[in-house]
C-alpha positions, 0 to 999 in steps of 0.5 A: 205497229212499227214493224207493219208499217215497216217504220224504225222501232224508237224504244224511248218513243215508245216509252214516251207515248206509252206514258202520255196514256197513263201507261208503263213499259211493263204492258208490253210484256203482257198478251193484249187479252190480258188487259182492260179494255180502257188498257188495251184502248190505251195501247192501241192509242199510243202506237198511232204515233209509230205507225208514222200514217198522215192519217188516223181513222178511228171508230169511237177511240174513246168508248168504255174509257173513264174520265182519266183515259178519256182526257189522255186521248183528248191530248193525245188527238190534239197532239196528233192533229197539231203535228199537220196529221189528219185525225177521222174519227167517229164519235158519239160524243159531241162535246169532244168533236166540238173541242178537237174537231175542226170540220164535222158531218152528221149523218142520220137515218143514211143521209147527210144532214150537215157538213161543216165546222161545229161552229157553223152547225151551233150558229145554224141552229142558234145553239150554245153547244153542239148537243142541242145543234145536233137535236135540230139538225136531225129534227128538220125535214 
């Protein structure tokens, strides 16, 4: 990722955001087909930081991940949305765009049916969580 984005390559950075993903310095010697998916996902997401981009745009970063991986990459967006970079992402689940999302869009069926905070669409809808403020968002007319 340093090398694409012609950005200096910080071995102990690496190491830092390898292990801030669950893992080790010896990934690196194995060829990424050799790896789990939730292991090549891991990797993937530990080289956002070296791309040194102001913004992320990622599709679903938490797919095929369990529990362990899926709450590394919660901190690991949290982190990067703290340090004033941009994080895009689609998602499938909504209690993660709740938790780390500041503004949100819903699209269905090609057309936009909400944009806004998550807080808005569950006020909008009287809901308690964004599941259900998501069910009536795209079950209106």
């Amino acid at each position: 990722m340093a090398a694409m984005y012609e950005r200096h390559f910080d071995f102990d950075e690496c190491i830092g955001t390898l292990a801030s993903v669950d893992l080790y310095a010896d990934v690196l010697s194995k060829p990424v087909r050799a790896l789990s998916k939730g292991m090549t996902q891991n990797l993937g997401i530990s080289s956002w930081p070296l791309s040194g981009r102001e913004m992320l745009v990622l599709d679903e970063p938490g797919s095929g991940l369990g529990p362990n991986a899926r709450a590394l990459i919660k901190t690991a967006l949290k982190s990067v949305k703290s340090s004033g970079r941009t994080v895009f992402l689609t998602s499938h689940s909504l209690s993660n765009v709740d938790e780390i999302c500041d503004d949100m869009a819903i699209l269905h069926q090609g057309s936009l049916r909400f944009a806004g905070t998550p807080a808005a669409l569950k006020q909008r809808h009287d809901a308690s969580n964004l599941e259900q403020a998501y069910l009536a968002c795209i079950g209106e007319s």
